[in-house]
LUMFIVO-395175 format. One line per field, with one value per residue (C-alpha): residue in one letter; x, y, z. Coordinates in steps of 0.5 Angstrom, whole numbers, always signed. Layout:
N
aa	c(A ...)
east	c(X ...)
north	c(Y ...)
up	c(Z ...)
***
This chain:
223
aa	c(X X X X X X X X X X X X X X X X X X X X X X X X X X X X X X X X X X X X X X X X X X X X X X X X X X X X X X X X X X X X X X X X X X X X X X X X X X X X X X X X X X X X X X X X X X X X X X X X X X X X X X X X X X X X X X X X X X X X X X X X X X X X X X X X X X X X X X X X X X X X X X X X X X X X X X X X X X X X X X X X X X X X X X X X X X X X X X X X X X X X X X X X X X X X X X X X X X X X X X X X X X X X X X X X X X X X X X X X X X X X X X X)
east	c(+277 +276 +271 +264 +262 +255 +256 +250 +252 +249 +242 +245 +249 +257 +259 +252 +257 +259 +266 +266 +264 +270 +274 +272 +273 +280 +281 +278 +281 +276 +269 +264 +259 +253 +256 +264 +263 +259 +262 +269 +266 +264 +271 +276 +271 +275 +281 +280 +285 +281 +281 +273 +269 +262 +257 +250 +244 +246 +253 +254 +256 +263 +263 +260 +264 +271 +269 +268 +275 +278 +274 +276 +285 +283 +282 +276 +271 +265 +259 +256 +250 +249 +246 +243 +244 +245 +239 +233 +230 +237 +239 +246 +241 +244 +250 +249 +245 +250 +255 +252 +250 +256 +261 +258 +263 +264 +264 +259 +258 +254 +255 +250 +248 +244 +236 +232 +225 +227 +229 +222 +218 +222 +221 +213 +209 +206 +206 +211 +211 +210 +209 +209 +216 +213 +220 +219 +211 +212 +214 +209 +206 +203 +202 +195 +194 +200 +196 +189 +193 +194 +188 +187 +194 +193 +200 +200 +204 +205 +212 +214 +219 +218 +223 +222 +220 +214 +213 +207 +204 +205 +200 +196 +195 +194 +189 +185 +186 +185 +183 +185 +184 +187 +194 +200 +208 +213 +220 +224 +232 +232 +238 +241 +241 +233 +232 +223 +219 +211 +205 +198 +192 +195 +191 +195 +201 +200 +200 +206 +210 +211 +217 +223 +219 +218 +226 +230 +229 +221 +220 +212 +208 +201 +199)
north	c(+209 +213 +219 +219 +225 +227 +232 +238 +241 +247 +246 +250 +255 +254 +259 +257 +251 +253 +255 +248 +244 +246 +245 +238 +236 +238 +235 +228 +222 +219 +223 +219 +221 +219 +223 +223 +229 +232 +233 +234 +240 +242 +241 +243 +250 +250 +246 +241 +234 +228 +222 +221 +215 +214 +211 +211 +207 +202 +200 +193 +190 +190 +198 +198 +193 +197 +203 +199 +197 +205 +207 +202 +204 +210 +214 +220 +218 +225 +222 +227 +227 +231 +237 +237 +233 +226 +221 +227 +223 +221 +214 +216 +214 +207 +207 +211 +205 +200 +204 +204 +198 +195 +199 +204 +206 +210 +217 +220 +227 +232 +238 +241 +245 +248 +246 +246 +245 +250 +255 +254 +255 +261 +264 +260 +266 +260 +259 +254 +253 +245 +243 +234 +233 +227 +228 +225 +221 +215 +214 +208 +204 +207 +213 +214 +212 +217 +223 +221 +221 +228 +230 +227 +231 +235 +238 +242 +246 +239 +240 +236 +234 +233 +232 +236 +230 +229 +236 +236 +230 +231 +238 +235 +229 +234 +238 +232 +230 +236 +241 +246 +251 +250 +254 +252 +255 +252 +254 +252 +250 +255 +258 +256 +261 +261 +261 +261 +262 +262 +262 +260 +255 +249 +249 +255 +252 +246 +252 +255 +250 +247 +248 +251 +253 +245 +243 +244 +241 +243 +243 +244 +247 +246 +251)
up	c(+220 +215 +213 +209 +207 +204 +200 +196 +190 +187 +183 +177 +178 +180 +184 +189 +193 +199 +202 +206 +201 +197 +202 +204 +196 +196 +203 +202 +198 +193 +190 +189 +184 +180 +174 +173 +168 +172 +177 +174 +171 +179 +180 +174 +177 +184 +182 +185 +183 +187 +184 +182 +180 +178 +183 +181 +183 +178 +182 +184 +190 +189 +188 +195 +199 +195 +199 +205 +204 +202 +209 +213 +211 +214 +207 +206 +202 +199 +195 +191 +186 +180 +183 +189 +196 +195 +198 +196 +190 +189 +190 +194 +200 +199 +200 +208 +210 +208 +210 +217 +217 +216 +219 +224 +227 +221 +222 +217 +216 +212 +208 +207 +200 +195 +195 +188 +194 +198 +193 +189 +196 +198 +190 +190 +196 +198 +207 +207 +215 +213 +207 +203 +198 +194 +189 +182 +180 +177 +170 +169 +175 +181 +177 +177 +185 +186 +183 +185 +193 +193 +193 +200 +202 +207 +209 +204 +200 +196 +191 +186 +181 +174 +167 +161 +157 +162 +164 +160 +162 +169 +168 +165 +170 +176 +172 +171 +179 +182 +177 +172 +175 +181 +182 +182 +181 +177 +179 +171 +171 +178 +178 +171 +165 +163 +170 +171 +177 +174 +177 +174 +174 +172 +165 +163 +165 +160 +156 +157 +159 +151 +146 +149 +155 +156 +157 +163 +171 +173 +181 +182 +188 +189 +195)
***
């Protein structure tokens, strides 16, 4: 029986992946990735020559039942995501349960790694001894009800996730919710080349966060 691995990759900066992780790419006999060009540029980094396929939330159950199949010839399978650890608002969860349910015999180990929430409330100054991860708010429906149940929260500091085509909305959104006066720290593209870690009222954040400071991948932390 073969091995699953769910393996984190870096949040941005390469050099972030650890010793285990590259050697578990290299070892194992098939990756899969939510981004095949992605990852292979993870991979040309470490000169690591694996077979990679794409396996995202959009793969069918063929896909599934074929690495059921690679696991069950005995062969090594590592799921990656495009940063980040696989199953934290990332769908890589699905397959680990199917692989349990259908074969949990099969030995699934996780390699951890690099975390955009736990570097975000290292960076925030905020008291973190618990705190409420609610990932991505919804695009379009449940969007209200999600932004009005943070103001009953009470494990707090609250983090969250936003792109840079809602980063806005998203502000304003939690300015009308809990008010704009309300401080909030925004950790932007953590650990990349324009890497940002600001602090403010949510009105100002709104603010600042526009033009080039509006793109790259935002983690917010509500005290």
């Amino acid at each position: 029986m073969g091995t699953l691995y769910i393996i984190g990759t870096p949040i941005g900066n390469l050099a972030d992946i650890t010793f285990r992780a590259v050697e578990t790419l290299k070892t194992v006999d098939l990756i899969l990735a939510e981004d095949t060009r992605v990852t292979k540029r993870l991979l040309e980094e470490y000169a690591i020559a694996k077979p990679v396929i794409r396996f995202d939330e959009y793969a069918a159950e063929p896909a599934y039942d074929a690495v059921l199949n690679t696991l069950r010839r005995g062969a090594s399978v590592a799921v990656v995501t495009d940063a980040g650890t696989p199953g934290i608002a990332d769908p890589g969860w699905k397959l680990t349960r199917f692989v349990r349910n259908k074969l949990p015999e099969t030995p699934i180990v996780s390699v951890p790694g690099p975390s955009s929430v736990t570097a975000a409330l290292s960076l925030s100054g905020i008291p973190a001894g618990s705190f409420t991860f609610l990932g991505y708010p919804p695009q379009k429906k449940g969007r209200a009800t999600f932004f009005r149940d943070i103001t009953t929260m009470t494990v707090r500091p609250i983090v969250l996730f936003e792109s840079p085509h809602r980063i806005g909305k998203t502000l304003a959104e939690l300015g009308n919710a809990i008010g704009e006066e309300r401080e909030v720290f925004v950790g932007r593209e953590l650990t990349k080349m324009h890497e940002e870690a600001w602090t403010g009222t949510l009105l100002a954040a709104k603010e600042h966060f526009t033009g080039p400071r509006g793109r790259g991948e935002f983690v917010l932390v509500l005290p």
